[in-house]
N, C-alpha and C positions, 0 to 999 in steps of 0.2 A: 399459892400452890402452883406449879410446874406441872404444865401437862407434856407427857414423855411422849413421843413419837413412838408410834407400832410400826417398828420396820419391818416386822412378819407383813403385812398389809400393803408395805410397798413395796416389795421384791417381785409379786404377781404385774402390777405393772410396765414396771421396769420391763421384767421377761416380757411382756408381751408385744413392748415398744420394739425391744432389739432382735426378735420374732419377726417382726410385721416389716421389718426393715430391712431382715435378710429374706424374705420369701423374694418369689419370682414375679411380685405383682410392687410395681411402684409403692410410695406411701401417698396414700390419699390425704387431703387437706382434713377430713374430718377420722382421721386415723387417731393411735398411741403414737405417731410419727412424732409429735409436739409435744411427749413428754420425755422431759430430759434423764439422762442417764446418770442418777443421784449412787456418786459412792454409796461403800457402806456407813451407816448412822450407828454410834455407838449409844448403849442402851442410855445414859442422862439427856441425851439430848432432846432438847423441845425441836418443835418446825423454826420455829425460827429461828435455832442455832444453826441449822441446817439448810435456811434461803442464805447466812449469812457467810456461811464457809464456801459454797456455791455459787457468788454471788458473778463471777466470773463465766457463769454456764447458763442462768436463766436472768440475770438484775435480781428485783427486788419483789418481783412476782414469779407463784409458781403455778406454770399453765395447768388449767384443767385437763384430763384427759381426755378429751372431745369438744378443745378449743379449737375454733377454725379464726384464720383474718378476718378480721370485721373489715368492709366495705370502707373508705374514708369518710362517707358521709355518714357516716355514725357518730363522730365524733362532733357535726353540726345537730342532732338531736339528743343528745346527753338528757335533758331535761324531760325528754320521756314523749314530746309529740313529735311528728312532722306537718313540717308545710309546704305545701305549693310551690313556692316562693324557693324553698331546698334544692326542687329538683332539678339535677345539673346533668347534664347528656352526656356527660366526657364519665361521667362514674356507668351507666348503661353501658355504654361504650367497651370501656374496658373488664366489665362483669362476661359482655356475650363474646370475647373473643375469644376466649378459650376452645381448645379441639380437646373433643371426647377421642380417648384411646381407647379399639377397639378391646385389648385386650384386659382392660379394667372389668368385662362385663363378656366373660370365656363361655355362656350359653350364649348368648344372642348373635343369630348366625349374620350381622353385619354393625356396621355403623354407618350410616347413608345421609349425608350434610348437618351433621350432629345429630343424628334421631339413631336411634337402638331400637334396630330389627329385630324378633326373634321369628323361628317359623315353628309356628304349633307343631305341625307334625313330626318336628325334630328334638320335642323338647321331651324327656319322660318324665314321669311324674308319680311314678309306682311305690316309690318308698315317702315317706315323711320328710328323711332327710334330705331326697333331690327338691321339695316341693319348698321346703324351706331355703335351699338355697337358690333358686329361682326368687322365693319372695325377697332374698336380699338384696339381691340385684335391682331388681324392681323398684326397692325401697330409696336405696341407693341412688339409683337414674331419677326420681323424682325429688327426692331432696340435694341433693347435690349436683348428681352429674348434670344432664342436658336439661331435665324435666317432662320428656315424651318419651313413651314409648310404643311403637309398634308392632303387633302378633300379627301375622301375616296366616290366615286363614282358622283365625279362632274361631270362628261359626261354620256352623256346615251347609251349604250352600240349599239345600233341599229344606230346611228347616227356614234359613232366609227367608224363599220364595214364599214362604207360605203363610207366615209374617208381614212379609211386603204387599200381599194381593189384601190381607186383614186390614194393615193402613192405609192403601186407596181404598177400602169401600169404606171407611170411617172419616178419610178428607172427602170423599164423593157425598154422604152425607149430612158432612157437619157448614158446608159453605166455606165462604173467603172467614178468614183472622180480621179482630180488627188491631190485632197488636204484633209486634214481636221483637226480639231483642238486637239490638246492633243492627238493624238490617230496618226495609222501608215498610211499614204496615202495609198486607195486604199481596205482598211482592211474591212472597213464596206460599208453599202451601205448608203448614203447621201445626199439629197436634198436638197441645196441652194433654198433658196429665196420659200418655199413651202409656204407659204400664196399666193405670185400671182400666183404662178402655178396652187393653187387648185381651188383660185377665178376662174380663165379662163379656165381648164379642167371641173372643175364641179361645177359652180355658187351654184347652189342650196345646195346639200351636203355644200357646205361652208357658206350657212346663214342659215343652220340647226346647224352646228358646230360651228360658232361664237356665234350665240344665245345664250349663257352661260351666266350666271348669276353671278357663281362663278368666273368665269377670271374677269370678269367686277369689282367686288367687292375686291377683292383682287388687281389688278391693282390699283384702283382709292384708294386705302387704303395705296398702297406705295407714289403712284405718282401723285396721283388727276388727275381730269378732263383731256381730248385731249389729250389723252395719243397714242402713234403709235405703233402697233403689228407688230412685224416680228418675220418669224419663218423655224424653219430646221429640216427635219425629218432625224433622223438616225436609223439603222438597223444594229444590230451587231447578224451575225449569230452563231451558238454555236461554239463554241473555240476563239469566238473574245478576244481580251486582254481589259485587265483593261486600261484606260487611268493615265497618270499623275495626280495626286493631282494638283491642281492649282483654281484662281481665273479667274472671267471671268470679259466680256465689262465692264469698257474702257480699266483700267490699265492694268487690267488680260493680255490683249494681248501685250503691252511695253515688251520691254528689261531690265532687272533691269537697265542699261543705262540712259536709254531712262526715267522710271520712276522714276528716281532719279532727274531727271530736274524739275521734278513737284512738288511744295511747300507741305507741310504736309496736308493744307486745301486743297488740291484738292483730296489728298489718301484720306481724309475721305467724299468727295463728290462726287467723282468718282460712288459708291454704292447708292448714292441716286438719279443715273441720270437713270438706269435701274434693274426691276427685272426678274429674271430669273425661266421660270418654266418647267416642261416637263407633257405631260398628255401620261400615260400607252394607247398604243395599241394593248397590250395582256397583260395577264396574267406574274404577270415577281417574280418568286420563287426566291430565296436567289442566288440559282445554276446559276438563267439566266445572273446574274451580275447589278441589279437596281443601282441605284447612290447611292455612298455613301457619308456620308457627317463626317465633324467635327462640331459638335456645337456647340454656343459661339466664331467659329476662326473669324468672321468677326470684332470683335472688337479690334480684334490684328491689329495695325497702321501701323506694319513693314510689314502687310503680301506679300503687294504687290515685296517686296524683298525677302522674304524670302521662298518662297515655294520651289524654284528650289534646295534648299540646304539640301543635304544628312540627316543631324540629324533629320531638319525636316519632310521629308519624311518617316525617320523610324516613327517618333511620329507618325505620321498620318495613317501610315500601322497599328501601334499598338494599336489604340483610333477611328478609326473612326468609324461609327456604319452606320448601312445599314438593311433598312424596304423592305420587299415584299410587291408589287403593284399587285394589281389586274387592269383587262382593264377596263379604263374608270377613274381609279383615276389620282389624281394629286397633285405634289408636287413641290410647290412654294418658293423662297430660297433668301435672301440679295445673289447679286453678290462678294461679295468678302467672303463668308463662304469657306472654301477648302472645296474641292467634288472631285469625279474624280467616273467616269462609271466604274464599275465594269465586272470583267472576265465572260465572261459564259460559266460555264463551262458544261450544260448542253449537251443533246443528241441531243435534237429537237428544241427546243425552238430560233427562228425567233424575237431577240428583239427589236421590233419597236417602239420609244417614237416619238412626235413633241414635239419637244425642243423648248419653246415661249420665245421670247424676248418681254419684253413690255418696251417703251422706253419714255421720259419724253417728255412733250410738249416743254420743256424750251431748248432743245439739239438743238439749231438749231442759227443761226444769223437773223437778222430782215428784211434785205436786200437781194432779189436775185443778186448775183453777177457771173456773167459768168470767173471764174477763168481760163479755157483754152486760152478764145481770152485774158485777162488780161495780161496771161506770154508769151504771142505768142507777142502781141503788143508788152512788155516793153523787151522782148529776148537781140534784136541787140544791144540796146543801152547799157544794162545793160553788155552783151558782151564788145563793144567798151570800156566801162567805167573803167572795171574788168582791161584792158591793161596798165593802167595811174601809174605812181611810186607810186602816195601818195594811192591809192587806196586800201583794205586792204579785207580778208577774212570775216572777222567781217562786212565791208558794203555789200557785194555780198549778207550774208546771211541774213541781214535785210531787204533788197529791196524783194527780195525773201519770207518773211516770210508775208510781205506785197503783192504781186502778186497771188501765187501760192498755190493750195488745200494742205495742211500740214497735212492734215489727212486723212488714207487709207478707210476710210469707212466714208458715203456706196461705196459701190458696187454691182457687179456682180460675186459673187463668182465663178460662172462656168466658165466664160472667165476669170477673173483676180483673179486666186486664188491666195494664200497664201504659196505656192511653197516651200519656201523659210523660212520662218518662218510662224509667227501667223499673220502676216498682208501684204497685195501687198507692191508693192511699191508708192508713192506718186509722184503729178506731183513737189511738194518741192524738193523730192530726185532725179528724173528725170531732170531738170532744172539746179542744182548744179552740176548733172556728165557733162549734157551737156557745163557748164561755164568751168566746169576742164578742158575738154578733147577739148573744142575749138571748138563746133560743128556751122555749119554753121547755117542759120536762117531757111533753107530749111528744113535741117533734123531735127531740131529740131519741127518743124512745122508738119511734119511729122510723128516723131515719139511722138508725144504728141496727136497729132489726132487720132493716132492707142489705145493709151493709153483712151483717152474719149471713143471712140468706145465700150473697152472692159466693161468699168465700168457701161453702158445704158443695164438697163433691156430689155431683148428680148421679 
């Protein structure tokens, strides 16, 4: 049977390649720019009579229409993983050099060493249609273009203050961290889990501060609709140090190990399951140490390997670029761009951001499943089982992978921090020491109920 081509079907894109190619805006790499302009198809003809008459204008493939060049080092993980051992600095290299053109992105009133400025008070937002076209932009700048973007005075400064006086009495309260991420425990001062703390310290200030228009629009522009806020204030006083270069949630936090188990589609959807932003609560000069960032590094496939490696670090000591914030702005960023908080090396300057996680609706399973009494119930047996000849380390950790939380977050950063590295431990890895070491049902009961305790918000 011959299946006939619907050329009614392909005329729409056609028109919209040879549209997009005559406007007054370049074609973008992830444009109809790369779908080729196919004569007419007469009604017998299959597709494949049609790659073969054509064969002259695209070979023997016919691009998607939202094909972009794949990276060359794509063509060294074909088999579906990466490794370590992949990651080559000359492909980084040539992914960040590209220049953003200001006129790709006709609201944002600048482009400032590849970072897309826009300024709030300039931008309207009264019909549907302008709001949408802001969140394309948006969307745009985070998958493709640079990967940061800028609102310059999204918060209003009176709303700040009032917020920032809520966060010193809840670090004046809470004592020194004994954890935190990229940076030296103890160094700065830092609030776990500050969204319910400010909800329940100060209700009101917090639905004056959520009330933002711009986090809403910039969220829903990564992640759409139901999307979940969590968030952590840090304060790095003057002589604080720069953090590490690195990527953040999910992978960012793995062990190259550990993120080398993970197929290549997940490095590249890891970045689309959360974005990342901090809103200025003061004034933050060059001196104070603002973030700095790489732009363009998100599209680097290996990055998640390769930050922690020397060459690359100097690259990114040498290339990265870093904008002064004033209070009240904000800069929202793809999670796997390299960044890393800057030195302050100032005199005075107290530098306080809320650092926003906004996190995807879809991060979640569909079932509530109580996974403590799950490992608690199936313990003994799985114990007894573990003793048997034919039984093998391969079945312990299957049963296990099926029982037990596999993943250290959420949690409670305050009681269960990160001590140890970038994430607690898991009731997975809890479960496994207990099957090594032969622990009774007791303690393990036990010590896994201390372990749920830690992880429930107080």
């Amino acid at each position: 049977m011959r299946t006939t081509l619907n050329t009614r079907a392909l005329r729409p894109v056609v028109r919209r390649a040879r549209l997009r190619r005559s406007s007054s805006f370049p074609a973008r790499q992830d444009s109809f720019a790369y779908v080729p302009c196919i004569r007419e198809a007469a009604a017998h003809e299959t597709l494949a009579d049609i790659v073969a008459r054509n064969k002259g204008s695209f070979g023997t493939h016919v691009p998607s229409a939202w094909e972009r060049p794949q990276p060359l080092s794509t063509q060294r993980h074909r088999e579906g993983y990466i490794r370590t051992d992949e990651c080559q600095l000359a492909d980084l290299q040539r992914i960040t050099s590209e220049e953003v053109a200001a006129h790709e992105y006709p609201l944002a009133s600048a482009v400032v060493s590849n970072v897309v400025v826009y300024e709030r008070s300039q931008l309207n937002l009264d019909t549907p249609l302008l709001r949408h076209s802001l969140q394309t932009e948006f969307m745009h700048c985070l998958m493709t273009g640079p990967g940061i973007v800028v609102v310059r005075g999204a918060f209003d400064h009176e709303v700040v203050d009032r917020v920032s006086a809520a966060f010193s009495a809840i670090l004046a309260g809470q004592g020194a961290n004994a954890a935190d991420h990229f940076g030296r425990p103890g160094a700065n001062g830092r609030i776990w889990n500050a969204l319910e703390k400010l909800a329940v310290e100060e209700p009101e200030a917090f639905v004056r501060y959520y009330a933002n228009d711009t986090l809403n629009l910039i969220s829903e522009a990564w992640l759409g609709p139901n999307y979940q806020l969590t968030s952590q204030v840090n304060l790095v006083p003057p002589g604080g140090l720069a953090q590490d270069m690195h990527r953040d949630y999910h992978l960012g936090f793995c062990t190259n190990e550990e993120a080398e188990r993970y197929p290549v589609h997940v490095h590249k959807q890891s970045p689309l399951m959360t974005l990342q932003g901090a809103v200025a609560h003061c004034d933050m000069p060059l001196e104070s140490g603002p973030t700095t960032f790489l732009p363009h590094s998100h599209k680097y496939e290996e990055g998640y390997l390769a930050w922690r490696r020397e060459d690359f670090k100097s690259f990114y000591e040498q290339n990265h670029v870093q904008l002064p914030l004033a209070k009240g702005d904000a800069v929202f960023f793809n999670p796997a761009v390299y960044h890393a908080a800057g030195n302050n090396t100032s005199a005075d300057i107290h530098r306080m951001a809320n650092l926003v996680q906004v996190n995807s609706a879809f991060g979640r399973c569909m079932e509530t499943v109580d996974r403590a009494r799950v490992s608690q119930a199936v313990y003994p047996h799985l114990l007894r089982a573990s003793e048997a000849a034919e039984w093998t380390d391969a079945m312990t950790a299957q049963v296990i992978a099926a029982s037990a939380e596999g993943y250290s977050f959420p949690t409670n950063l305050d009681l269960d921090p990160p001590v140890d590295g970038l994430a607690p431990a898991t009731q997975a890895q809890l479960m496994k020491q207990a099957v090594d070491e032969m622990w009774s049902s007791e303690k393990f009961d036990s010590v896994l109920d201390e372990q749920t305790q830690r992880q429930r918000s107080v």
